[in-house]
GUKOL-205863 format. One record per atom (N, C-alpha, C, O): residue number from 1; residue in three letters; atom name; x, y, z. Coordinates in pm, whole numbers. Each point is the difference from the previous one (the first is absolute). Layout:
<atoms>
ATOM_NUM_ALA_CA_X_Y_Z
...
</atoms>
This chain:
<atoms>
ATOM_1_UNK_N_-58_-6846_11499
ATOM_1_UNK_CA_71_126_-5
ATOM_1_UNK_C_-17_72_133
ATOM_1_UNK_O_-92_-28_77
ATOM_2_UNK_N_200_141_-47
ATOM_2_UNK_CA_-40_61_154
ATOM_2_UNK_C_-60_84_-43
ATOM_2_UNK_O_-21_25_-118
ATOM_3_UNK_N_-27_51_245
ATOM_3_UNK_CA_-90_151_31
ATOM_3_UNK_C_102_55_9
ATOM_3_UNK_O_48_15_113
ATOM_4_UNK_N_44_49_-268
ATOM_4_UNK_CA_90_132_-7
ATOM_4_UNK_C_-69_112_-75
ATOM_4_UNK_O_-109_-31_-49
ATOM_5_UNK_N_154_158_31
ATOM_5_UNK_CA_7_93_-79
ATOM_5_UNK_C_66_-33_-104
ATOM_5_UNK_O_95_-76_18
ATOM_6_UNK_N_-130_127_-165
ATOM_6_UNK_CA_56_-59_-116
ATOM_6_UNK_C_-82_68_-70
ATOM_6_UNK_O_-104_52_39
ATOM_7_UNK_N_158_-51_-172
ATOM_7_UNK_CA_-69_125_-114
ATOM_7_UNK_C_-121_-52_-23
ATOM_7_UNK_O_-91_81_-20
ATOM_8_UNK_N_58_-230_17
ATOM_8_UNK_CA_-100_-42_-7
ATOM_8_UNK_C_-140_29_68
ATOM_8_UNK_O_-115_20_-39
ATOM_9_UNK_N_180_-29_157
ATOM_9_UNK_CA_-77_7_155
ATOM_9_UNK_C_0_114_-24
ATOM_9_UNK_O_-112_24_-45
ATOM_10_UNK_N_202_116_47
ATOM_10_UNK_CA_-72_93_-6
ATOM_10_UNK_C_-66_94_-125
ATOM_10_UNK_O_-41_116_12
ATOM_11_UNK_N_41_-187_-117
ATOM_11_UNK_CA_-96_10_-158
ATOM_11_UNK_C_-103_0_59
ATOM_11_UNK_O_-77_95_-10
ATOM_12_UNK_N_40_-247_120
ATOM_12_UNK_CA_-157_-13_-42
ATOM_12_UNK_C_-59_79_152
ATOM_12_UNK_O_-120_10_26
ATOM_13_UNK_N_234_42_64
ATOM_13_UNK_CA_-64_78_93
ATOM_13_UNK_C_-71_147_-2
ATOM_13_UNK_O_-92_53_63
ATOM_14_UNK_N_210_-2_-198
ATOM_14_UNK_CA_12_101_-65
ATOM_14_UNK_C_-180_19_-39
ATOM_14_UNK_O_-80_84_40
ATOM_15_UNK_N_60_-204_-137
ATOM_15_UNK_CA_-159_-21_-61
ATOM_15_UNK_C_-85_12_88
ATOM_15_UNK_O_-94_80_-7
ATOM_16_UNK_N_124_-191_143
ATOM_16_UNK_CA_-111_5_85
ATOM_16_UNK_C_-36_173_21
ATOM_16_UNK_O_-107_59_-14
ATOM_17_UNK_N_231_-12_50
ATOM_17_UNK_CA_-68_112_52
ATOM_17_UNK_C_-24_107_-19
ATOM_17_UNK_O_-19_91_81
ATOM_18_UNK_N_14_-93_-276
ATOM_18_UNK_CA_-98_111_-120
ATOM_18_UNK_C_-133_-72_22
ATOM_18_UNK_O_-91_80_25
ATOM_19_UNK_N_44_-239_-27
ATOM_19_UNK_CA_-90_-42_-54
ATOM_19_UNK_C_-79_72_219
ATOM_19_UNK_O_-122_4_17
ATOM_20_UNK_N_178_20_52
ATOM_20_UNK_CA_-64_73_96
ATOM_20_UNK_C_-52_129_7
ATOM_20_UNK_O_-69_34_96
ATOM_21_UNK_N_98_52_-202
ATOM_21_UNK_CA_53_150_-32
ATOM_21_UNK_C_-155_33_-47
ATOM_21_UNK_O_-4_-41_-116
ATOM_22_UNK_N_-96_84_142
ATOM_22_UNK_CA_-115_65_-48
ATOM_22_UNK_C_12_18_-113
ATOM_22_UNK_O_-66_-63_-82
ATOM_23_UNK_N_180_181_37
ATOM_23_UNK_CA_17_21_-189
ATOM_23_UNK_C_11_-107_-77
ATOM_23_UNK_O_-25_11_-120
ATOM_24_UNK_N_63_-123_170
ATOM_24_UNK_CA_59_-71_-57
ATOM_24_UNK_C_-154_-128_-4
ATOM_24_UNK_O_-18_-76_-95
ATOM_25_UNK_N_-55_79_193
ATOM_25_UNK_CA_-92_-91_-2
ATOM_25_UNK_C_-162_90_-84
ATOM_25_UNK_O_-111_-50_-16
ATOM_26_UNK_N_156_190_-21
ATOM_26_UNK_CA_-111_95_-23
ATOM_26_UNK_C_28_-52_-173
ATOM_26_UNK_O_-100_-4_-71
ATOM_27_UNK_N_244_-35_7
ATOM_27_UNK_CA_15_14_-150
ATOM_27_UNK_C_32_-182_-27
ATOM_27_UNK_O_89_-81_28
ATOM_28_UNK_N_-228_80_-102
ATOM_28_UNK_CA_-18_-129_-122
ATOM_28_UNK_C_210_-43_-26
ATOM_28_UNK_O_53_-111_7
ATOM_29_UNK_N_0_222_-31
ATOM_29_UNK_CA_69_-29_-104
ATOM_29_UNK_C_122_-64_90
ATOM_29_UNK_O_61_-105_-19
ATOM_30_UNK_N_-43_224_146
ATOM_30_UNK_CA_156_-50_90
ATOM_30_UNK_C_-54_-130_38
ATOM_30_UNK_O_54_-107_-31
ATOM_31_UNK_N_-161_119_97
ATOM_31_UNK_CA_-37_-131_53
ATOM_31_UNK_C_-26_-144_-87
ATOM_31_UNK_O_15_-106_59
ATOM_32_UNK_N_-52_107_-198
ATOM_32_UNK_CA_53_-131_-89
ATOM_32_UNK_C_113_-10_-34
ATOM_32_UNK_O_35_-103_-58
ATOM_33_UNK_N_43_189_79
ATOM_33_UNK_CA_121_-46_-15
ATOM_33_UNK_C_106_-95_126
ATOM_33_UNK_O_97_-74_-11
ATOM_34_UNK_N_-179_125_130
ATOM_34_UNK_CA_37_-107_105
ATOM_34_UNK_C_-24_-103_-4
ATOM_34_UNK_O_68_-85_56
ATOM_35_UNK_N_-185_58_-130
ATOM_35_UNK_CA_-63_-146_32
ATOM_35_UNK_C_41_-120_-92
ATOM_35_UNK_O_-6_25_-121
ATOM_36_UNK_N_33_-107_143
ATOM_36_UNK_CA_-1_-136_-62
ATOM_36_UNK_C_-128_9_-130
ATOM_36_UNK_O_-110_53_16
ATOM_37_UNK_N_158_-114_-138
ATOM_37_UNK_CA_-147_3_-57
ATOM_37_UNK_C_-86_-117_33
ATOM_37_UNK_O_-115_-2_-43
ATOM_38_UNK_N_170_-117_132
ATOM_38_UNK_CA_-53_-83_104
ATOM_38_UNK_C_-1_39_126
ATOM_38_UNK_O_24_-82_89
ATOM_39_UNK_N_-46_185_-68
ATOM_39_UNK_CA_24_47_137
ATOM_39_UNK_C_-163_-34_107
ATOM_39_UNK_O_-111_10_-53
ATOM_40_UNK_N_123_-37_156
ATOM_40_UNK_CA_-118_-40_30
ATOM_40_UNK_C_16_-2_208
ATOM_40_UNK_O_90_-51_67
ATOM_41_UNK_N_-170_100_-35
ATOM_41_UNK_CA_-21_26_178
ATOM_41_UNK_C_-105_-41_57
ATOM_41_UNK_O_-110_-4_-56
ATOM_42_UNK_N_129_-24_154
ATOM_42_UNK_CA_-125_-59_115
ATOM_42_UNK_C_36_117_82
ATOM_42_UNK_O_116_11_38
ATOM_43_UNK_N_-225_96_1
ATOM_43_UNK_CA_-6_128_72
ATOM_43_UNK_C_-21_12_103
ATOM_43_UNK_O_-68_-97_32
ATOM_44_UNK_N_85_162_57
ATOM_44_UNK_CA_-12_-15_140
ATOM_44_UNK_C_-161_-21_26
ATOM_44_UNK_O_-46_-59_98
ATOM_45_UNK_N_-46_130_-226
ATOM_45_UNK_CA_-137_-10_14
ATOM_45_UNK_C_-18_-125_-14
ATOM_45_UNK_O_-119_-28_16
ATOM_46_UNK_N_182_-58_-37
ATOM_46_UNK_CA_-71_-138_-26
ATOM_46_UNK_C_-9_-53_-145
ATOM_46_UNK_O_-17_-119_-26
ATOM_47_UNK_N_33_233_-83
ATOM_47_UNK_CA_-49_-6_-97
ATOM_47_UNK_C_177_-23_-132
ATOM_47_UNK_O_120_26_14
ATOM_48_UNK_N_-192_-76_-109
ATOM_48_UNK_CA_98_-58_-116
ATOM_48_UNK_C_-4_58_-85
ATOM_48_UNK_O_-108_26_-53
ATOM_49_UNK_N_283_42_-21
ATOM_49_UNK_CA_-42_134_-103
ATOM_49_UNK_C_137_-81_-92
ATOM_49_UNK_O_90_-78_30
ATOM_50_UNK_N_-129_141_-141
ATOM_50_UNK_CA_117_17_-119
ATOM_50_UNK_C_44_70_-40
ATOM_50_UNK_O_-56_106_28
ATOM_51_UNK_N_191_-86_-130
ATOM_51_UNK_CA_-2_118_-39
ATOM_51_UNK_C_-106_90_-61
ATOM_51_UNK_O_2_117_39
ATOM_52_UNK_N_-57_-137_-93
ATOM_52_UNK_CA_-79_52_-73
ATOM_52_UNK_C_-94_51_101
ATOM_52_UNK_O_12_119_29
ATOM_53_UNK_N_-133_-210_50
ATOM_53_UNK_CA_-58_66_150
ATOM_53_UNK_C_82_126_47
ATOM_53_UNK_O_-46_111_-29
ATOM_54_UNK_N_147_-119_90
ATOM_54_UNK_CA_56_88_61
ATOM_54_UNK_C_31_138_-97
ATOM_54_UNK_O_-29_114_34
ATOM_55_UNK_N_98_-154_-172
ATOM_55_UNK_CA_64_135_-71
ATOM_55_UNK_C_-188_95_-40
ATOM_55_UNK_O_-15_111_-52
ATOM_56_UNK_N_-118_-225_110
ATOM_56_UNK_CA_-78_120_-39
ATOM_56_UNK_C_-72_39_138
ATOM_56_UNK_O_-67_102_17
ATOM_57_UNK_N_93_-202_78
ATOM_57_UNK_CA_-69_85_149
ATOM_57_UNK_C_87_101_34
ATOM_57_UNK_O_-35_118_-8
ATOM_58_UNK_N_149_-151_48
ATOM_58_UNK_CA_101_102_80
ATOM_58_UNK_C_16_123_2
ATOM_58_UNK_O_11_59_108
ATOM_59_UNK_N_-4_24_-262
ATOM_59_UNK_CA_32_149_-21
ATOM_59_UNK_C_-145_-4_32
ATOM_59_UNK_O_1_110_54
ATOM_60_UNK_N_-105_-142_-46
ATOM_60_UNK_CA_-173_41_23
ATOM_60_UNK_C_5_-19_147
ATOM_60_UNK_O_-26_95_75
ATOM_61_UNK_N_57_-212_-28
ATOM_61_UNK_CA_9_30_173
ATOM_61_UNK_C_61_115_68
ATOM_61_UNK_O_-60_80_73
ATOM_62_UNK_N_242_-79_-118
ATOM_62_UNK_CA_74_42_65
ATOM_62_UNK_C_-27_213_-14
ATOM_62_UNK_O_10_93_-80
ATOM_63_UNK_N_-60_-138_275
ATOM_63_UNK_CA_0_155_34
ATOM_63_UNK_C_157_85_-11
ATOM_63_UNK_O_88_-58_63
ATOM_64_UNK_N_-51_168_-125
ATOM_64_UNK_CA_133_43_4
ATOM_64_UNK_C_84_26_130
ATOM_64_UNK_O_120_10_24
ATOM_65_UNK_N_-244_-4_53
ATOM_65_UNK_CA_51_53_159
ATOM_65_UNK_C_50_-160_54
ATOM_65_UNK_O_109_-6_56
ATOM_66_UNK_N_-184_-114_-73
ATOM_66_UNK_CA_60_-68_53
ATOM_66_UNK_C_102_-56_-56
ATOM_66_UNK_O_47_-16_-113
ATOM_67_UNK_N_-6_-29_298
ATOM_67_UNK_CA_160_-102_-25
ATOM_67_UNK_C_11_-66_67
ATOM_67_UNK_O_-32_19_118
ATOM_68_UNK_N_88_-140_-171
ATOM_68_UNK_CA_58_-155_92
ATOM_68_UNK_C_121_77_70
ATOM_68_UNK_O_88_76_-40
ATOM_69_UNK_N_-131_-142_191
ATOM_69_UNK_CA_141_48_111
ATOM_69_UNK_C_51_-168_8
ATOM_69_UNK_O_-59_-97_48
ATOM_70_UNK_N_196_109_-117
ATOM_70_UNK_CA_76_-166_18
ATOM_70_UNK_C_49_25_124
ATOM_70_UNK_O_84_87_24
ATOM_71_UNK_N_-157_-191_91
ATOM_71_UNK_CA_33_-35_175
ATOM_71_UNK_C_131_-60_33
ATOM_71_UNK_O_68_9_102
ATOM_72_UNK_N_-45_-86_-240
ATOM_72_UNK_CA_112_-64_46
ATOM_72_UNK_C_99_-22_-109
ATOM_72_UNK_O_-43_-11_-114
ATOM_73_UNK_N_220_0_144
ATOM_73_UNK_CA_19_26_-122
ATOM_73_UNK_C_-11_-121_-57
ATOM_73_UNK_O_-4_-111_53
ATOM_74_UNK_N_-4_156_-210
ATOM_74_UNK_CA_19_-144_-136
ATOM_74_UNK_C_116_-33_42
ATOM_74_UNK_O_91_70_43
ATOM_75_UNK_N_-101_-221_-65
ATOM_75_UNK_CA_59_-113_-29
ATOM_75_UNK_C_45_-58_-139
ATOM_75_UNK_O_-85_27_-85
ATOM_76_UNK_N_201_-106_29
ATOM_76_UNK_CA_-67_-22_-112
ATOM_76_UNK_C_110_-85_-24
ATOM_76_UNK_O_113_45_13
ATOM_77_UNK_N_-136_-187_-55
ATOM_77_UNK_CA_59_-122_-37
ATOM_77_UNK_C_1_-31_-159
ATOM_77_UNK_O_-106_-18_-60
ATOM_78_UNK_N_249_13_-13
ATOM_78_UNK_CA_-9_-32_-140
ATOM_78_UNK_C_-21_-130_19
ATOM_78_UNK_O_55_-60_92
ATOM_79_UNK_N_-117_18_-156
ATOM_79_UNK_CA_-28_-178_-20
ATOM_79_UNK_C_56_-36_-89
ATOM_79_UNK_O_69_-101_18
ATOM_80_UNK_N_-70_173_-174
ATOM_80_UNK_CA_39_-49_-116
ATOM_80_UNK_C_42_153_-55
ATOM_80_UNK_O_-59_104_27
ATOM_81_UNK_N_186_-122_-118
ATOM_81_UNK_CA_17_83_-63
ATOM_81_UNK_C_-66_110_-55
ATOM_81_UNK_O_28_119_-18
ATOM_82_UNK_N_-122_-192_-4
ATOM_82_UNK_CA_-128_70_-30
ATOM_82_UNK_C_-121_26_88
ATOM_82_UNK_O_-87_64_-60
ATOM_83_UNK_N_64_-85_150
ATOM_83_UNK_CA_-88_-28_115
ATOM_83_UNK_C_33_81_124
ATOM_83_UNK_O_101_-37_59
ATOM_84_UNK_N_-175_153_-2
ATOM_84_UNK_CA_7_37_126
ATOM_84_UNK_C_-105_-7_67
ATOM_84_UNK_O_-110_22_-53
ATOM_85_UNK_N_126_-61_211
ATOM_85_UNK_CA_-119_-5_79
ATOM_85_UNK_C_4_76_107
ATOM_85_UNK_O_78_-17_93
ATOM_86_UNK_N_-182_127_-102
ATOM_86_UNK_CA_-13_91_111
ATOM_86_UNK_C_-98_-13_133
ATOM_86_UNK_O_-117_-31_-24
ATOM_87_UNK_N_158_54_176
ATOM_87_UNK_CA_-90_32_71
ATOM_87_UNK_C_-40_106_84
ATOM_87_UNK_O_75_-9_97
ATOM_88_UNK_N_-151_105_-80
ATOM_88_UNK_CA_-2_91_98
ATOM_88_UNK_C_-149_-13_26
ATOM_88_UNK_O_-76_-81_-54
ATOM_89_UNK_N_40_188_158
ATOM_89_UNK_CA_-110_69_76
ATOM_89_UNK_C_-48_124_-78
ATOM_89_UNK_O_74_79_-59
ATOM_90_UNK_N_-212_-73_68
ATOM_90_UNK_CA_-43_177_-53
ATOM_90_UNK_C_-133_7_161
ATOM_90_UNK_O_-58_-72_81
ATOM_91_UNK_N_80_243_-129
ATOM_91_UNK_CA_-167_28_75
ATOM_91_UNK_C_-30_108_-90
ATOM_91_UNK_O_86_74_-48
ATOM_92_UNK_N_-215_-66_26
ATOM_92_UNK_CA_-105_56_-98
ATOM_92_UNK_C_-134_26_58
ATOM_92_UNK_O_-89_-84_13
ATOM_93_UNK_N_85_184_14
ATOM_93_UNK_CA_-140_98_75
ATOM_93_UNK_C_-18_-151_148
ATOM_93_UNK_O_-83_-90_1
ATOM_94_UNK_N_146_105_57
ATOM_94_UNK_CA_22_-89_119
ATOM_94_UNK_C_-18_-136_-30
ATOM_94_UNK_O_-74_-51_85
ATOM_95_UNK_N_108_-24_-166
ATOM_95_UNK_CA_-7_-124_-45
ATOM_95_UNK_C_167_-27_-37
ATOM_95_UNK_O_79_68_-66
ATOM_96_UNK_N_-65_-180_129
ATOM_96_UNK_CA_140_-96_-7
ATOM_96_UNK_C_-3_-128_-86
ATOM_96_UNK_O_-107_-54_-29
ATOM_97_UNK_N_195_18_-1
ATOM_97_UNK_CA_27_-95_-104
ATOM_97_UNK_C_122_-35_-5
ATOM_97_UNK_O_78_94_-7
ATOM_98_UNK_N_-36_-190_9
ATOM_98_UNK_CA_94_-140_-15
ATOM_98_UNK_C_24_27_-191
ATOM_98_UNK_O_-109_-21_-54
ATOM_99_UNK_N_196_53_-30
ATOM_99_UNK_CA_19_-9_-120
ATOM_99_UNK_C_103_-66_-71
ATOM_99_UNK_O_111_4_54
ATOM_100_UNK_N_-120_-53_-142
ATOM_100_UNK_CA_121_-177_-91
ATOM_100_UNK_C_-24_50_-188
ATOM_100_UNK_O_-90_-14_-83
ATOM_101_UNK_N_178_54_86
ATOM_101_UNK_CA_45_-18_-168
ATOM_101_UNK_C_57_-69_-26
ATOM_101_UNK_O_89_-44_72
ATOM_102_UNK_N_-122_-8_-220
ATOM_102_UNK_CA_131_-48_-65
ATOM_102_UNK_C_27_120_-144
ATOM_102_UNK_O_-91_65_-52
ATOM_103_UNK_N_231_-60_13
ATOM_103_UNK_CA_57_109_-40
ATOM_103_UNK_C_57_-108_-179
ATOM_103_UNK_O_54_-110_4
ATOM_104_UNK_N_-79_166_-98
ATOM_104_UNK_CA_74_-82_-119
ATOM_104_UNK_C_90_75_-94
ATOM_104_UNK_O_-40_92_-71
ATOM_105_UNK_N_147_-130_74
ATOM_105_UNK_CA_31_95_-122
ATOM_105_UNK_C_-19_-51_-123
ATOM_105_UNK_O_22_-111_-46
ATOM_106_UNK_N_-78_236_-10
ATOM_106_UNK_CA_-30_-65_-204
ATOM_106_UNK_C_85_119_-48
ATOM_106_UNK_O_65_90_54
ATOM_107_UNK_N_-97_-132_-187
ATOM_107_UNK_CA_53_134_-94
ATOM_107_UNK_C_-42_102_55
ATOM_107_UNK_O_104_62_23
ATOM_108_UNK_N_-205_10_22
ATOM_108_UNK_CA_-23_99_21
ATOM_108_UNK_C_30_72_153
ATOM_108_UNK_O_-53_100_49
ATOM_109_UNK_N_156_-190_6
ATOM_109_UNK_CA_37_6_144
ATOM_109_UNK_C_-98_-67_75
ATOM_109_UNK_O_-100_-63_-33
ATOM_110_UNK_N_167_97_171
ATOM_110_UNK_CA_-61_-64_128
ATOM_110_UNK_C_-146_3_-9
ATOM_110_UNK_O_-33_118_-11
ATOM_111_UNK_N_-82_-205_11
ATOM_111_UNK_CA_-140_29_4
ATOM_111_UNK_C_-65_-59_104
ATOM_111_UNK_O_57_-109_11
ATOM_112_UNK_N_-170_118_101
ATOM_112_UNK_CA_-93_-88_44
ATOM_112_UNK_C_-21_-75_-59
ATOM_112_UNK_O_-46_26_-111
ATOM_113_UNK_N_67_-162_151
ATOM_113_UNK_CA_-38_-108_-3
ATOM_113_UNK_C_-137_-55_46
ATOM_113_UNK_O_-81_-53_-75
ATOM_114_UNK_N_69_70_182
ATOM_114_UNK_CA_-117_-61_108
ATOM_114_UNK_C_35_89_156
ATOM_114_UNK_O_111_14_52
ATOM_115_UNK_N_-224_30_-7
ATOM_115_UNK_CA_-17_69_151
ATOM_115_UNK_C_-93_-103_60
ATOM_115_UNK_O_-63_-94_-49
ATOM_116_UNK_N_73_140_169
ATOM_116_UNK_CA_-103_-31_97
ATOM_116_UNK_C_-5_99_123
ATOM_116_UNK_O_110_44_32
ATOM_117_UNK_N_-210_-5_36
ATOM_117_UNK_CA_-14_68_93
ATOM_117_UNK_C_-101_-72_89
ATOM_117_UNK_O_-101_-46_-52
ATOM_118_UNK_N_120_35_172
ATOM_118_UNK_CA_-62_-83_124
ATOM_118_UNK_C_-4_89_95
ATOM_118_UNK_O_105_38_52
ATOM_119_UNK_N_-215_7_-16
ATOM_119_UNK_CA_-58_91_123
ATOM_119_UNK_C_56_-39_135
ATOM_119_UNK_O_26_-121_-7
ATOM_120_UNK_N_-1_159_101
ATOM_120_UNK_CA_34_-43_136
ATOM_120_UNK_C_-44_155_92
ATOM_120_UNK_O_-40_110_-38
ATOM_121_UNK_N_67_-160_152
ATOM_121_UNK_CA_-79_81_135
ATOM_121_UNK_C_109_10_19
ATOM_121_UNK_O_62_-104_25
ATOM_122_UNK_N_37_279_-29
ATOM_122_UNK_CA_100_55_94
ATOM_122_UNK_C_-4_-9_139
ATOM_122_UNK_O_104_-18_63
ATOM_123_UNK_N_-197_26_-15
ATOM_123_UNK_CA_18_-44_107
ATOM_123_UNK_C_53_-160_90
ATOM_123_UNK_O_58_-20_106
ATOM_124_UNK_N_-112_-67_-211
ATOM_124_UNK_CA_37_-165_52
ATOM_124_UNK_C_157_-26_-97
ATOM_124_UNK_O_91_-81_17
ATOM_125_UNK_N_-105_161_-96
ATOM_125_UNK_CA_140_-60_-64
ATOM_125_UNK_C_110_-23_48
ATOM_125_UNK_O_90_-46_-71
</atoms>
């Protein structure tokens, strides 16, 4: 499939960028509703979460003041009817990252599928 705009592509861009939104990462409730109930990430920390991990760290992490600044814009390739794959950039209290979703639609709309976030040096990039 190409790298177009499409309701699809922008459903799950739409998601990406509540599931960025402080309010939205502060409440159990908006935020399981993004997620896959297989939903599952490898973090820029290194570390491996599920839904479940995440719907109980996040509103306990997430400071209200902070926010992901997206560096570059999303990308986003339908693969399957059902299937979107996103890529962009964030920075977060001076930390950069390389970021890859995959996007599913179920009954309950567009959800995370699977993330990943990969650290990189703004400067060498």
């Amino acid at each position: 499939m190409t790298d177009v705009r499409n309701t699809a592509v922008e459903a799950a861009i739409e998601g990406e960028l509540k599931l960025l939104d402080p309010e939205v990462r502060r409440s159990p409730e908006l935020l399981g509703a993004l997620l896959h109930p297989e939903f599952h990430e490898f973090g820029s920390s290194g570390r491996r979460w599920d839904k479940a991990s995440t719907v109980s760290r996040l509103p306990v992490d997430t400071d209200p003041a902070d926010r992901y600044v997206v560096t570059s814009e999303i990308r986003g390739v339908q693969l399957a009817p059902d299937l979107v794959h996103l890529t962009f950039d964030t920075e977060y209290l001076g930390r950069h990252a390389h970021r890859s979703s995959l996007w599913r639609l179920t009954a309950d709309g567009w959800q995370m599928y699977f993330h990943q976030g990969t650290p990189f040096n703004a400067a060498e990039d």
